[in-house]
Legacy VTK file of the C-alpha trace (Angstrom):
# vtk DataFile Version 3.0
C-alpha trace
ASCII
DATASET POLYDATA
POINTS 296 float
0.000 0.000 0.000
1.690 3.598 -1.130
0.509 5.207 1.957
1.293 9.576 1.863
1.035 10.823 5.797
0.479 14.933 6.152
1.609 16.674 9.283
4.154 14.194 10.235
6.094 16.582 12.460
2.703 17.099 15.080
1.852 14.692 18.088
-0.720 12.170 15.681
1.641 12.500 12.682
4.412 11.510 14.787
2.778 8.125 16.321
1.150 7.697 12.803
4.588 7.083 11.581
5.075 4.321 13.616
1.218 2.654 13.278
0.966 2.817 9.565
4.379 1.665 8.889
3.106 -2.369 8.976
0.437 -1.386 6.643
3.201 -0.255 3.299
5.203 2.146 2.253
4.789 5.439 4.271
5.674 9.013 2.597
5.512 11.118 5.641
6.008 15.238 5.079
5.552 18.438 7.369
5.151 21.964 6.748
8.989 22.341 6.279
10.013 18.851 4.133
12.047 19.298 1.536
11.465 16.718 -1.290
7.434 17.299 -1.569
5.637 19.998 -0.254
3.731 19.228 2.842
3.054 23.117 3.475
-0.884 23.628 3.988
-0.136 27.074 3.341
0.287 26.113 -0.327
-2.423 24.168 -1.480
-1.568 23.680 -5.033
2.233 22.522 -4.285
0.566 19.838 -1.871
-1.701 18.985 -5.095
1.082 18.500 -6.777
2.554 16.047 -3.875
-0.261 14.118 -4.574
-0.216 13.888 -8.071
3.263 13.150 -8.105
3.273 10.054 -5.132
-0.216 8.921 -6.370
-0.889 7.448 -3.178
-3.653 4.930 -2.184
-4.154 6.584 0.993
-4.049 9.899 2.098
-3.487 10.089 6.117
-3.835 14.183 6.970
-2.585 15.260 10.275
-1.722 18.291 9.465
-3.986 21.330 11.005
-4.389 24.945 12.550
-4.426 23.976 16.281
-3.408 27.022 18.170
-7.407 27.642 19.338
-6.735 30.934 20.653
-4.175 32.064 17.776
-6.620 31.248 15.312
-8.988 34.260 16.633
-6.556 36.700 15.545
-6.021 34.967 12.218
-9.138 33.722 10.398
-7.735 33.536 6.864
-4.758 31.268 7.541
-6.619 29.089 9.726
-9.308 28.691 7.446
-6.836 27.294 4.393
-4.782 25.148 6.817
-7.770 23.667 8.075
-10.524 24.145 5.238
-9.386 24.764 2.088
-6.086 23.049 1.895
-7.792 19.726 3.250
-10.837 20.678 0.375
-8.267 20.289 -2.109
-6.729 16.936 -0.896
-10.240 15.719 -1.312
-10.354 16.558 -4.883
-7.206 14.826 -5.521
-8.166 12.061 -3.731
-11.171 11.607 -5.362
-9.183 11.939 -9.003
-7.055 9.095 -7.987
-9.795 7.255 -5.786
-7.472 7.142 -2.904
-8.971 7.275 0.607
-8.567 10.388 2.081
-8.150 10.184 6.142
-8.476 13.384 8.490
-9.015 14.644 11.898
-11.382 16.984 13.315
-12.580 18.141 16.342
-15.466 18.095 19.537
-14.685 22.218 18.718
-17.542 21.973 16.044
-19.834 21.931 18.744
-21.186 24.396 20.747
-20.775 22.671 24.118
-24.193 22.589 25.615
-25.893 20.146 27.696
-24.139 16.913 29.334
-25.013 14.257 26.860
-22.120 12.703 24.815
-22.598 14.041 20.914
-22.957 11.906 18.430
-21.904 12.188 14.885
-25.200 13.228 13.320
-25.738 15.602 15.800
-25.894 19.628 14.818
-22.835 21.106 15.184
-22.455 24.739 16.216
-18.992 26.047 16.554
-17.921 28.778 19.322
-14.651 29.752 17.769
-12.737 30.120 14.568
-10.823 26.972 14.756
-14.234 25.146 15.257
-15.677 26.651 12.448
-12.919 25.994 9.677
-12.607 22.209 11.082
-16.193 22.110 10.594
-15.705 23.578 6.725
-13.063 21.264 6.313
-15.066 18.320 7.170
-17.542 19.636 4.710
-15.621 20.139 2.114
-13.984 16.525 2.509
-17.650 15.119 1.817
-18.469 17.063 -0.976
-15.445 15.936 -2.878
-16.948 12.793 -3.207
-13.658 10.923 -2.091
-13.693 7.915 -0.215
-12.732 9.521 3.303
-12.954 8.630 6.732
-13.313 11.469 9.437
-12.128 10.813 12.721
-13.489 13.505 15.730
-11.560 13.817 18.699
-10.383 15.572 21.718
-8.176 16.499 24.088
-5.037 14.835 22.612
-2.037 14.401 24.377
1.572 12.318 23.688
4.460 11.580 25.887
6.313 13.689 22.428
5.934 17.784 22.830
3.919 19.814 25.291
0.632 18.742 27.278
-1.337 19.427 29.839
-0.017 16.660 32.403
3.673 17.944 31.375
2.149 21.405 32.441
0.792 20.429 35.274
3.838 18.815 36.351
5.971 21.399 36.184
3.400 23.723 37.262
3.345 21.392 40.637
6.917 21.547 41.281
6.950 25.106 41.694
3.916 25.897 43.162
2.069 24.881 46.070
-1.770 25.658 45.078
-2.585 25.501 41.587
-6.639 26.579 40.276
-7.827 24.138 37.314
-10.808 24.160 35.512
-13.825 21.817 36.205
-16.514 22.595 34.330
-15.270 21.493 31.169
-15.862 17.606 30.122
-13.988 15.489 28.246
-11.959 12.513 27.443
-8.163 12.567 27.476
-7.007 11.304 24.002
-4.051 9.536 23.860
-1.833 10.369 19.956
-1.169 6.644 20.326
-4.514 5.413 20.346
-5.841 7.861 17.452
-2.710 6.468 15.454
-3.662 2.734 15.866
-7.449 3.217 15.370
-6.224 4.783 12.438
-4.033 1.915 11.112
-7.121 -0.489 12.216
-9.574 1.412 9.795
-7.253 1.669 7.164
-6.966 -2.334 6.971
-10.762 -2.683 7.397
-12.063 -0.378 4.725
-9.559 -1.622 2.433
-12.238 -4.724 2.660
-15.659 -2.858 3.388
-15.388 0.575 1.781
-18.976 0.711 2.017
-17.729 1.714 6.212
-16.336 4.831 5.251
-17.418 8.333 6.340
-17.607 10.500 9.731
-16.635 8.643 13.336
-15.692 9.769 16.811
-12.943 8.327 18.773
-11.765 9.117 22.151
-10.801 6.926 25.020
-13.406 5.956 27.189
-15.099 7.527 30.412
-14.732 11.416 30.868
-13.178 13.922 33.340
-12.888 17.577 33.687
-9.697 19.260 33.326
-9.240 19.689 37.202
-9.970 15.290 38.104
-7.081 15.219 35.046
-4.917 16.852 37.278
-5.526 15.177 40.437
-5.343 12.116 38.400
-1.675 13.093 37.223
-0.628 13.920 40.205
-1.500 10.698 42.349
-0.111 8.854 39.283
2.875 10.512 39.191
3.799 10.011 43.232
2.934 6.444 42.662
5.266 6.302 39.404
7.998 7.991 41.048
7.810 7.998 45.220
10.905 10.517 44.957
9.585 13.595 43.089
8.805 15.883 45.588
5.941 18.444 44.398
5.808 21.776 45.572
2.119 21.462 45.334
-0.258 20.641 48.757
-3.867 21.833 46.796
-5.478 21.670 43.585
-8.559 23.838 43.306
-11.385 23.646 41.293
-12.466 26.632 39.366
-14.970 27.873 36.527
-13.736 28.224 33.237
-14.391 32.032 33.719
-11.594 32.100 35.974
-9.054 31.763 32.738
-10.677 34.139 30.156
-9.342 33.456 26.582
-9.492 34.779 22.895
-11.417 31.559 21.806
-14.715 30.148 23.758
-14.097 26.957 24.789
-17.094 24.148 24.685
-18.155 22.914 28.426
-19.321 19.436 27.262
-16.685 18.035 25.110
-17.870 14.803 25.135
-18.411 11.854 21.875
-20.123 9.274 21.844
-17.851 6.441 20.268
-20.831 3.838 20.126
-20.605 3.840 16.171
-17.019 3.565 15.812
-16.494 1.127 18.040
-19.459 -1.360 16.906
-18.441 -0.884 13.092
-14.682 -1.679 13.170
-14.809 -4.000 16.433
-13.320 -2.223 18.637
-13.427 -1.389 22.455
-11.513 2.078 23.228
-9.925 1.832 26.959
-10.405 3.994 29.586
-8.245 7.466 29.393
-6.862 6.855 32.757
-4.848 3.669 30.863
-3.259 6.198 28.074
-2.553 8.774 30.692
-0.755 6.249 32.821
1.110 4.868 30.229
2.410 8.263 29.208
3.205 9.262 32.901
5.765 6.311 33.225
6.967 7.297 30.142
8.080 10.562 30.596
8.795 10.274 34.793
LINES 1 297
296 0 1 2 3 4 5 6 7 8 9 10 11 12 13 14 15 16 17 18 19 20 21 22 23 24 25 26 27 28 29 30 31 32 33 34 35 36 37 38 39 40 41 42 43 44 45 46 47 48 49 50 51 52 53 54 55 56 57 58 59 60 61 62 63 64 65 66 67 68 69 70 71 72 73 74 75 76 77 78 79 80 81 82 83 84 85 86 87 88 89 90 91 92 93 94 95 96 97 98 99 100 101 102 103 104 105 106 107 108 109 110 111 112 113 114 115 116 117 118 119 120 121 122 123 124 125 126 127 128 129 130 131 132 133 134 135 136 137 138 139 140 141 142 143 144 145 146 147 148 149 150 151 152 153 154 155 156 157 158 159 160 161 162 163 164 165 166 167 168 169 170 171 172 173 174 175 176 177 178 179 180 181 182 183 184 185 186 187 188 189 190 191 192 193 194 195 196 197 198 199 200 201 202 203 204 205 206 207 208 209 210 211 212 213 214 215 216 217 218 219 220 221 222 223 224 225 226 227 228 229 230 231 232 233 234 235 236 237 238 239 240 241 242 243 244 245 246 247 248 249 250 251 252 253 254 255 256 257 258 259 260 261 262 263 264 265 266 267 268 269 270 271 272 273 274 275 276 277 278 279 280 281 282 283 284 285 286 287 288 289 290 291 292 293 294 295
């Protein structure tokens, strides 16, 4: 399988390297690679990526994901994250390749406590929401074979995160304020990246699967029971770290005002994805752990 991965250089496009490696020959570029263009600022020299590779598959990681950033700049994060991925679709669809991408609980507006499902209305707060949203769109008017994958609240033991943060945040201070009125699922970049190599192999035997999916690990939390959770994993992981930190308090998301409105119910419901390809997504206290012994 001639497999060409986008965004290769971000936390998904880094574990996707490694997940759809069994399935063929990976061509993975970033913004900055040097034999193709992988820049989504120039949509017609990654056009011409794809004509050139002719791939089967199409895996785009590659996105606008500063939330708060993209307020100030509509335009670019509109191309990166709408047009750019419009025009992948349309080569896709030329070659009939399958066109993978990732979008985001941010096309919702956040109300209510019930997990959203994928027919569901969305109704973005911010810029980035909205241009994932027109990506999306876009993708399914091409007419490619595609498979949309909605998540949230992604983390990997490679680059920042919020545990990282709240690590070091914890070793200098001794009362931190997180919010908890925000729900969600923390999203491991290894998990997206095998449920990606997973759905790869099973279309490639029941196209007819295709189309929009959520995936996140299972149960929820709010930002502030991450935290707590981080912590008590991390004194368990490693008895000798000594944390600045004696309290973690609770607070309302108006207590951190930013740029970009944030949804309070993040959650997806992963019912569909997980009864079509046959799969059952593990708790996001497992990933979490995992990472934490990782990078302790």
């Amino acid at each position: 399988m001639n497999i060409l991965l986008l965004g290769c250089g971000g936390q998904v496009g880094w574990e996707l390297q490694r997940s759809l490696a069994v399935l063929g020959r990976v061509t993975a570029l970033d913004h900055d690679s040097r034999t193709h263009c992988g820049d989504f600022a120039n949509p017609q020299g990654v056009a011409e990526t794809v004509r050139a590779l002719r791939p089967q598959v199409i895996v785009n990681a590659a996105a606008h994901t500063a939330v708060d950033k993209a307020e100030g700049e509509p335009e670019l994060a509109r191309l990166l994250n709408a047009s750019t991925p419009g025009v992948l679709a349309e080569e896709a669809a030329r070659l009939k390749a399958w066109l993978i991408h990732y979008s985001t609980d941010y096309v919702f507006d956040g109300s209510g406590s019930t997990p959203w499902r994928e027919d569901d209305a969305p109704a973005p707060l911010s810029v980035y929401g909205a241009t994932k949203l027109e990506g999306e769109q876009l993708i399914r008017q091409s007419g490619c074979q595609h498979l949309i994958l909605r998540t949230s609240w992604v983390y990997a033991a490679r680059g920042g995160n919020f545990a990282k943060t709240m690590l070091r945040l914890g070793a200098e201070r001794e009362r931190l304020t997180v919010i908890d009125d925000q729900w969600g699922a923390p999203t491991g970049a290894d998990l997206l990246a095998d449920v990606t190599a997973h759905a790869i192999r099973h279309l490639q035997a029941r196209p007819q699967d295709g189309g929009l999916y959520h995936c996140v690990a299972g149960g929820e939390a709010t930002w502030h029971s991450y935290a707590k959770y981080v912590f008590d994993q991390a004194r368990q992981a490693s008895p000798a770290i000594n944390f600045a930190v004696q309290e973690v308090a609770p607070v309302p998301t108006s207590s951190f005002p930013t740029p970009a409105r944030r949804p309070h119910n993040s959650r997806l419901d992963t019912q569909k994805l997980q009864r079509t390809f046959g799969l059952t997504l593990p708790p996001w206290q497992q990933g979490v752990a995992r990472m934490l012994a990782e990078i302790l």
